[in-house]
Structures are given as structure tokens and as C-alpha cells.
C-alpha positions as CSV (number, residue, x, y, z in Angstrom):
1,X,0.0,0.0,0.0
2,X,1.4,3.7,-0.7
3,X,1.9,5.7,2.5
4,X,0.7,8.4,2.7
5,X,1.9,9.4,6.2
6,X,4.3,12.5,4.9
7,X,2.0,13.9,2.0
8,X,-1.4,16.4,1.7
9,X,-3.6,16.8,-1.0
10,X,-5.0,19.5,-3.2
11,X,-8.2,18.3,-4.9
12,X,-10.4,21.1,-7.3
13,X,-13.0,22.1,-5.1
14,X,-13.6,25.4,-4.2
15,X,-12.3,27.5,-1.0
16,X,-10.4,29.3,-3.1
17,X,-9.1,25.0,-3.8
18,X,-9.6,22.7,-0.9
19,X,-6.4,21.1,0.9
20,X,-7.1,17.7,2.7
21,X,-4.5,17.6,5.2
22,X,-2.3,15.1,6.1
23,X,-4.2,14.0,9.3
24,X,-7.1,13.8,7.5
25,X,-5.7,11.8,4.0
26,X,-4.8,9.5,6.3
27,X,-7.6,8.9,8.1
28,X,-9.8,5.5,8.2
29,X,-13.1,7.9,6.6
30,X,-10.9,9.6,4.2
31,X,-13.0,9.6,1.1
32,X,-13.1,11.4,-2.4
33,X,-13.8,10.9,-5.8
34,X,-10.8,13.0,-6.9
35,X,-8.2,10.3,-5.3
36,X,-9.8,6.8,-4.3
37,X,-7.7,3.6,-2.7
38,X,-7.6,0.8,-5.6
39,X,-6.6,-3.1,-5.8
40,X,-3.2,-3.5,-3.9
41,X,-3.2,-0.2,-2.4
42,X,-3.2,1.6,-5.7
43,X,-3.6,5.1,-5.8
44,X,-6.4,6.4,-8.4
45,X,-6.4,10.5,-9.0
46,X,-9.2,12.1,-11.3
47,X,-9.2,15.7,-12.2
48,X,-12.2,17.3,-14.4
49,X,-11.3,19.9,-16.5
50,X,-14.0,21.7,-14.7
51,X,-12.8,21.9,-11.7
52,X,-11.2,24.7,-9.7
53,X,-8.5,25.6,-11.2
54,X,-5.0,26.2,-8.7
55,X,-3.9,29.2,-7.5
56,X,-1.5,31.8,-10.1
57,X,-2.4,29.0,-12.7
58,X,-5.5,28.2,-15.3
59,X,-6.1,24.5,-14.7
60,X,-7.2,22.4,-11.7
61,X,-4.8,19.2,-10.2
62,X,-5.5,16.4,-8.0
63,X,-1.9,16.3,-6.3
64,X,-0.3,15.1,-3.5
65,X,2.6,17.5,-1.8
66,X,5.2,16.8,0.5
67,X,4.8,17.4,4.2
68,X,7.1,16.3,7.9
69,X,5.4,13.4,9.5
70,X,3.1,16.3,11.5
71,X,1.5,17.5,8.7
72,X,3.4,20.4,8.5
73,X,4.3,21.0,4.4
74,X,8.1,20.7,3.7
75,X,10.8,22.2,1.4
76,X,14.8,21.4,1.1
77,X,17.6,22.5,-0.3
78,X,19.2,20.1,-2.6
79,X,22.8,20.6,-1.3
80,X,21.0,19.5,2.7
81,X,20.0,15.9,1.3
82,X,19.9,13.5,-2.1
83,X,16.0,13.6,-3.1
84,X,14.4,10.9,-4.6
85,X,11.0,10.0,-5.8
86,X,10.3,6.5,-7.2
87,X,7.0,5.5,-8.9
88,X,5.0,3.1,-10.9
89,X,1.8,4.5,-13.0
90,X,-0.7,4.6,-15.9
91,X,-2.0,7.1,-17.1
92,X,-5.7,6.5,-18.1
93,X,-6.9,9.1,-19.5
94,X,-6.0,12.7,-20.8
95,X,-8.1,15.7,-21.7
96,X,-8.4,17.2,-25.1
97,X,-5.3,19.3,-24.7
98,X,-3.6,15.4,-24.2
99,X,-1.2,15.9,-21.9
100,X,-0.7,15.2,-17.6
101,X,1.6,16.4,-15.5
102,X,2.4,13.2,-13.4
103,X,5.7,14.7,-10.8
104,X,7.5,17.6,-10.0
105,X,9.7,19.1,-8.6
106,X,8.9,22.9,-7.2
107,X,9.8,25.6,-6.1
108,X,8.5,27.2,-3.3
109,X,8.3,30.8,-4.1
110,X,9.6,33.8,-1.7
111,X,7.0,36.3,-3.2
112,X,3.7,35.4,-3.5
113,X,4.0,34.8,-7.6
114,X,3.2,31.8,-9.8
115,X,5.7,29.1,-9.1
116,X,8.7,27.7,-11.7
117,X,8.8,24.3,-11.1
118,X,12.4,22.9,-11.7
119,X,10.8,19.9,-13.0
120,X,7.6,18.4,-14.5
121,X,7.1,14.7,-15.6
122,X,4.5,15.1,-18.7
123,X,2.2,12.1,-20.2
124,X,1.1,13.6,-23.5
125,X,-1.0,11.7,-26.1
126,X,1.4,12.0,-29.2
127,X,-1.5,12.8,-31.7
128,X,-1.6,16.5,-32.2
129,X,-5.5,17.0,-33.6
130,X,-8.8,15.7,-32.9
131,X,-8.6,13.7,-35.8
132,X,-5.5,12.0,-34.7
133,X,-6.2,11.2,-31.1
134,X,-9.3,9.2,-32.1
135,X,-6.9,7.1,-33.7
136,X,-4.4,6.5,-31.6
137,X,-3.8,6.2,-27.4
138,X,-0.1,6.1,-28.0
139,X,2.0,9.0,-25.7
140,X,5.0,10.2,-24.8
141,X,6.6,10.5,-21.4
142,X,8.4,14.0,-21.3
143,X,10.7,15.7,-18.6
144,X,9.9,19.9,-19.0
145,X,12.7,21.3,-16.8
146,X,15.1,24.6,-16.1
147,X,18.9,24.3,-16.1
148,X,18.6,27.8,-13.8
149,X,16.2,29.2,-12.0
150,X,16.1,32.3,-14.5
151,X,15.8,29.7,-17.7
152,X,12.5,29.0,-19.8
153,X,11.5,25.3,-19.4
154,X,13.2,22.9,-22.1
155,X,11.4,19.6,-22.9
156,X,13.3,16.2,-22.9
157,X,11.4,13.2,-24.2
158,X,12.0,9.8,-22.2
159,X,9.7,7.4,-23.6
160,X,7.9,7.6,-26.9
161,X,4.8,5.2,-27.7
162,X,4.1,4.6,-25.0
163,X,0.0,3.7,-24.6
164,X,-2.7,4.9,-22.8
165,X,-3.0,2.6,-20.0
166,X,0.4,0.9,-20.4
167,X,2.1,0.5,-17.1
168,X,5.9,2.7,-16.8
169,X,7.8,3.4,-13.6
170,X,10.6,6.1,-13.2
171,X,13.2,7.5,-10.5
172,X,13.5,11.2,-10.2
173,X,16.6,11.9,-7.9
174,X,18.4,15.5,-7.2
175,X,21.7,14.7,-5.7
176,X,23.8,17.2,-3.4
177,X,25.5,17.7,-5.8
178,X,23.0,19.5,-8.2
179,X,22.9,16.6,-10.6
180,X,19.5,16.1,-11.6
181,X,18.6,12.4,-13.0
182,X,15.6,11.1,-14.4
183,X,15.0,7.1,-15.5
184,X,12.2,6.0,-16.9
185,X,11.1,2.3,-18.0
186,X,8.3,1.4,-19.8
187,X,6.3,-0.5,-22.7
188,X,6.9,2.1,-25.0
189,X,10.5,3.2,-26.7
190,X,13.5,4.3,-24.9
191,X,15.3,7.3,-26.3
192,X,17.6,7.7,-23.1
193,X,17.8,8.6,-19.4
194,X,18.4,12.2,-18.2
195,X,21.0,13.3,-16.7
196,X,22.4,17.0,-16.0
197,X,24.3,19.5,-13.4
198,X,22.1,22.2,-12.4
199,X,22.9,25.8,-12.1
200,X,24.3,26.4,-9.0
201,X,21.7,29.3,-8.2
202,X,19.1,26.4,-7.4
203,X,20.9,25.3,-4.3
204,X,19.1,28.6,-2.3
205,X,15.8,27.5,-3.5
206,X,13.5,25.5,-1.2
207,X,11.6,22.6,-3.4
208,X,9.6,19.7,-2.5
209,X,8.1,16.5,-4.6
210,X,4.5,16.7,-6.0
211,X,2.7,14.0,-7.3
212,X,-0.7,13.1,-8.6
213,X,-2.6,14.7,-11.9
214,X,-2.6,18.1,-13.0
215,X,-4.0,19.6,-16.0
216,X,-3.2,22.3,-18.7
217,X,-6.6,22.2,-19.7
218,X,-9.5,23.9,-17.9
219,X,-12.3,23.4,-20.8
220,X,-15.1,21.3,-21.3
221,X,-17.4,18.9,-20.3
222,X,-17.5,17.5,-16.9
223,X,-16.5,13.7,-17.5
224,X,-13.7,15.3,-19.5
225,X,-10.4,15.2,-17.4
226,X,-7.3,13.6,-16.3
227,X,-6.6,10.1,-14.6
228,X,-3.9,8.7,-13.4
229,X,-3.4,4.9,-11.6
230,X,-0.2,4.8,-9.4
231,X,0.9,1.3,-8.5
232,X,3.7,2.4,-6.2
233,X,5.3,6.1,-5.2
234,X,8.3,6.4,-2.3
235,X,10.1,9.7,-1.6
236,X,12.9,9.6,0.3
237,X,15.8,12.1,1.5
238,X,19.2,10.8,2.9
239,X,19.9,12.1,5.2
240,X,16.5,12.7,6.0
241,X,16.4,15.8,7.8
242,X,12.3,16.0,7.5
């Protein structure tokens, strides 16, 4: 079963967007139809393109976000730790702008301001028109990151063909270092692991792991959305200094 014991969650509901805490996620009468307990443990998310979208941004997410074993969230500087997050998924289903954002890394901002993540795992459908994505469930896994803190995001593709449904794991680890690596393993094709140093203007940000479904894609009907199956997802931090 995936613990859930140092993670909250930010479903699409109003308020401005509700935040189950992580007292309450892990509760026995936790319930909601944005992330429901599955087979095994399994972790389901759902997120409607209707829903609320999250704050400085256009489109709703059903995301889980780090937090210290009280419930308290949580943000490190890669030179205090290595940073890892390991998981196992399927994506399900994507909206008509086909693509999910699966992982992160972000950046917890000093001002309030939109945040720059430093890293985004994408699951986008491949087929670029309507026309096209009744034709094929076929995606590609993507890594959208920044070299500097100052940089636009670059895109590096992982996996290619890889199906809607099909079952893929990957390892996301920042090291003290500032080398950032990315592995991904899947049904599809492999075009190649990531692998880079980071600026060092990074190592005074504070960032944190999200994981879960979020959208870029805040139009249409209500059974239109993003969903996301995850078989397995462990974060660690040596030394852990939560």
C-alpha cells in the first residue's frame, strides 16, 4: 500500500481549492472521488477539466505535496539531502489538450507569484489533432525542466509510444551535488535517461516533490479530465532531515 503518512492533498474544489490535510488523508473515513484507494493499495487521481483551477495557474490538479510526518508542508535545499522520488503509473486518460503532468519538482516561491517548477514529468497523447487522437492512445513521457532558476522550461522526451493505460515506472533523484537524473522504464520506446548538473543558483531555492494529476486544460465537459493509476510512489531524502 502507498503511505501516505508525509504527504497532503489538493483536490479542485472550491475554497479558493480545498487542501485535505495530512491527518485527514490519512484517516480510516478519508474519502473522495478525486483520489480513491484501488486493488493493492493503488492510488487512483481524477481531475475534471471543470474543476477549480489552482492558484497563479488556469487549470485544476488532484496532487499530492510533501509534508514532515506532522502535517506540517516541507521544502529542502538540494545541497541539505539527495532527493528521490520512485514510482510506478498509468495514465488512463487525458483531456483534449492530451497531456498530464504526473511529478514535480517545485519551487516554493519567496514572493507570492506563480511558481517555476524545476521539473515536471508530462504524459502527453502523441497525436496532435482531434482527428488524430481518435486514432491512436499512444503517448509520450516528457521531462519539462530549467537548467537555472532564470531559464524558460526545455522539454526532454523519455519514452515515446508509450499507450494509454500501459504500465511505466521512473526514479526522479536531485543529488547534493546538483545533478539532476531522471530514469524512466516502460512498454513504449526508450530514447535515453536524463541526466544534468544544475545551475548552482538552485541550491538557495526550497523545493519539494508533488505527485498526482494536473492539467493544462481547464475546458469542457464534466467527464472530461485527467486520470492517473499509481501502482507504487516512495520519496525519500538521505539524510533525511524532514
Amino acid at each position: 500500500m502507498i503511505d501516505l503518512a508525509e504527504w497532503n492533498l489538493t483536490v479542485p474544489v472550491p475554497m479558493p481549492v480545498a487542501q485535505v490535510q495530512t491527518a485527514e488523508l490519512n484517516s480510516s473515513g478519508f474519502r473522495s472521488p478525486y483520489l480513491m484507494r484501488g486493488p493493492g493499495g493503488t492510488l487512483l487521481f481524477w481531475v475534471p477539466v471543470t474543476g477549480t483551477p489552482q492558484p497563479f495557474d488556469d487549470y485544476p490538479a488532484t496532487e499530492l505535496r510533501e509534508t514532515r510526518p506532522d502535517g506540517s508542508t516541507y521544502a529542502w535545499k538540494y545541497r541539505d539531502a539527495d532527493a528521490l522520488l520512485q514510482a510506478e503509473v498509468a495514465v488512463q486518460q487525458v483531456p483534449s489538450r492530451p497531456e498530464v503532468v504526473i511529478s514535480e519538482i517545485e519551487d516554493q516561491a519567496r514572493v507570492p507569484a506563480a511558481p517555476e517548477p524545476l521539473l515536471q514529468l508530462v504524459y502527453r497523447v502523441e497525436g496532435s489533432t482531434e482527428e488524430d487522437r481518435g486514432q491512436t492512445t499512444q503517448g509520450q513521457l516528457i521531462a519539462r525542466l530549467r537548467e537555472s532558476p532564470s531559464d524558460s522550461a526545455k522539454e526532454v522526451i523519455l519514452l515515446e509510444r508509450l499507450p494509454l493505460n500501459s504500465r511505466f515506472s521512473y526514479d526522479i533523484k536531485l543529488a547534493r551535488t546538483g545533478v539532476l537524473t531522471v530514469r524512466a522504464h516502460g512498454a513504449g520506446s526508450r530514447t535515453g535517461d536524463l541526466g544534468l548538473q544544475l545551475d548552482g543558483a538552485w541550491s538557495d531555492h526550497h523545493l519539494y516533490f508533488k505527485a498526482g494529476a494536473r492539467l493544462r486544460d481547464g475546458e469542457g465537459p464534466a467527464n472530461e479530465g485527467g486520470r492517473v493509476l499509481f501502482y507504487r510512489l516512495i520519496s525519500m531524502h538521505q539524510p533525511n532531515n524532514r
